[in-house]
VOGU-3710 file (C-alpha; in Angstrom, 3 decimals, decimal comma):
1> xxxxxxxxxx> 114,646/185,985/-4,890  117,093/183,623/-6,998  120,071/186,814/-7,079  119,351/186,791/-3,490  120,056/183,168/-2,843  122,500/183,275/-5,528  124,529/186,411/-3,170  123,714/184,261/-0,080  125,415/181,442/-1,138  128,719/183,180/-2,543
11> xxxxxxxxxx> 128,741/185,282/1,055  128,602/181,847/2,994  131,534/180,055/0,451  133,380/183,381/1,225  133,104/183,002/4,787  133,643/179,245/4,851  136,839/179,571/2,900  137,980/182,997/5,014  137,698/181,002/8,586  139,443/178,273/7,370
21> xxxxxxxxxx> 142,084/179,994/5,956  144,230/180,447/9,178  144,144/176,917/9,970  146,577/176,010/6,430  149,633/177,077/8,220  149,109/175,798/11,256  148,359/172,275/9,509  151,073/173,041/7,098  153,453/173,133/10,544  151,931/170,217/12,028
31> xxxxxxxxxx> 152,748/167,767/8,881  156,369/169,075/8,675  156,891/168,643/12,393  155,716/164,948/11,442  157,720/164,419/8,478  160,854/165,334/10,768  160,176/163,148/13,596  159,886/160,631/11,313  162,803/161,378/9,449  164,582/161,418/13,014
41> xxxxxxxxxx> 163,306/157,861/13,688  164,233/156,389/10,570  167,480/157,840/10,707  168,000/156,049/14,360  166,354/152,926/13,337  169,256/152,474/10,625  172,074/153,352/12,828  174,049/150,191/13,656  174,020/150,125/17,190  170,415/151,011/17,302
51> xxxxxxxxxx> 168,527/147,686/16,446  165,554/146,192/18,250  167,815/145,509/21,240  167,956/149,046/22,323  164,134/149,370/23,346  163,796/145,715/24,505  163,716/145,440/28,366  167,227/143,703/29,707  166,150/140,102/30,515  167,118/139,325/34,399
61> xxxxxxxxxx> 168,697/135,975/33,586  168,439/134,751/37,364  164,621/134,071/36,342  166,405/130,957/34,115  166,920/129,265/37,539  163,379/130,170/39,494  162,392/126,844/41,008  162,803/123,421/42,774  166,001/121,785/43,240  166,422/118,409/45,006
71> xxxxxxxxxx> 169,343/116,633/45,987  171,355/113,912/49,120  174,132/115,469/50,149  176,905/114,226/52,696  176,302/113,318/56,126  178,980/112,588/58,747  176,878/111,599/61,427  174,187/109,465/59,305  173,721/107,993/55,951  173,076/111,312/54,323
81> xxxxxxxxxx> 170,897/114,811/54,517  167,931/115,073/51,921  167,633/118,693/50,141  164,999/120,695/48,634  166,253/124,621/47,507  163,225/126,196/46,144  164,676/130,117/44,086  161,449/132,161/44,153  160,905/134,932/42,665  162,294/138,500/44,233
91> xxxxxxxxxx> 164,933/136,611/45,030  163,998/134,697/48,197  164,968/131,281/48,445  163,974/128,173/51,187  165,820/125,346/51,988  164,576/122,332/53,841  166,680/120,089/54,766  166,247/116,249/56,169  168,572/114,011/57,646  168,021/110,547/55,984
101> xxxxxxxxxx> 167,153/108,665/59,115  163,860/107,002/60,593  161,658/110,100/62,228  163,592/112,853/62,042  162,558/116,090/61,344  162,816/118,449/58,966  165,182/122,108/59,104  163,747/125,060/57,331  166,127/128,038/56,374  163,927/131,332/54,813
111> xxxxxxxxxx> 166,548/134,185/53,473  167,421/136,071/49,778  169,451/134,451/47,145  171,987/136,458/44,811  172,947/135,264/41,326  175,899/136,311/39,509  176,097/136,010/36,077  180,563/136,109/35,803  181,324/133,451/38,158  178,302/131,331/37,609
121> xxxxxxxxxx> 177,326/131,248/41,147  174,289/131,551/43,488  174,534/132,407/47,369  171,808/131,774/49,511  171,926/134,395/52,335  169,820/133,770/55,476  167,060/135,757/57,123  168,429/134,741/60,787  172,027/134,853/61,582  172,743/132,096/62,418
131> xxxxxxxxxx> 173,786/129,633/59,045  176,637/131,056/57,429  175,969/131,940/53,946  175,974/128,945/51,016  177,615/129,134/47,408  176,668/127,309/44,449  178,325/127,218/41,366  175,925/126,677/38,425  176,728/123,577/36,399  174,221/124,264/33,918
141> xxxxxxxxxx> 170,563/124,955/33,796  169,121/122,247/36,318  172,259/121,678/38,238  173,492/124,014/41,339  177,068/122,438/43,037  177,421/123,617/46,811  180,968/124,687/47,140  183,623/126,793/49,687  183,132/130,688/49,543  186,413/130,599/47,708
151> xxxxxxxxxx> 184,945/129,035/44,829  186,820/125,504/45,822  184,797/122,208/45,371  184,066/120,766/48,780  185,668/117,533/50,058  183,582/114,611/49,244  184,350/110,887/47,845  181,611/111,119/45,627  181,799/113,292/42,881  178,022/113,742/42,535
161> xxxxxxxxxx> 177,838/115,000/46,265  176,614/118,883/47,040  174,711/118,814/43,596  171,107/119,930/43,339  169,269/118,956/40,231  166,262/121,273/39,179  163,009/119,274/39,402  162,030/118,835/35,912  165,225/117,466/35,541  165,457/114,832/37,881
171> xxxxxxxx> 163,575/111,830/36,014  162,956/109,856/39,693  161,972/111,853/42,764  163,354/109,962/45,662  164,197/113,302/47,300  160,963/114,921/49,709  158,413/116,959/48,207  157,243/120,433/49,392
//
């Protein structure tokens, strides 16, 4: 009884050690085709134009300038025209504007907004036709500057006229809410 139990167990080790024999190479493959891609990687990650830039997602700096911006601009008929530009997000805009006298009432203009990046300018584009499109040139991060579609300041005694100040810049709100 022991030699047979003594047989039996060599016969099972054999047949353990014969099925798993085919599955050496194939592991054997597997761990070299690892050790190359990550060879490959390494080898990328130290090229110099390849840093942590290369896999980052580009950054869409027109979300920089998402938000409120108040501001009194000119008026030639009264004592001036109260502003709010809100830039949303997908690039829609809406401007309400408010002449500064007793009970009037306010104008609302919907449309999309493009941002470019060389010229540091926004233009508001409306949804209905009939408001020409607006420029802004971007002062810095709270402050948009109307101006012609040249690019040209527009004509104004006071030199802090057409400007829109973002709303967490603007320490006193004396401009409309929305």
């Amino acid at each position: 009884m022991l030699a047979i139990k003594k047989q039996l167990k060599q016969n099972l080790a054999l047949f353990l050690f014969s099925s798993l024999l085919p599955a050496i190479p194939v592991m054997a493959a597997t761990d070299l085709e690892a050790q190359e891609s990550f060879l490959r990687m390494r080898a990328k990650s130290q090229q110099s134009e390849t840093g942590h830039a290369g896999h980052e997602a580009p950054i869409d700096k027109s979300v920089d300038f998402h938000g409120v911006f108040y501001g009194f601009l000119p008026c030639k008929d009264c004592t001036g025209i109260k502003a709010t530009l809100s830039l949303k997000q997908k690039n829609n805009y809406l401007l309400v504007t408010q002449p500064a006298k007793e009970s009037s009432r306010e104008f609302y203009e919907k449309g999309k907004y493009t941002w470019d990046e060389e010229s540091h300018t926004v233009v508001l584009t409306p949804k209905k036709g009939g408001q020409s499109t607006r420029h802004y040139r971007i002062e810095n991060e709270g402050t948009l500057i109307q101006i012609n579609e040249d690019g040209s300041m527009l004509s104004s005694d006071d030199e802090d006229s057409y400007v829109l100040k973002r709303s967490d810049m603007v320490k006193s709100r004396e401009v409309h809410f929305h």
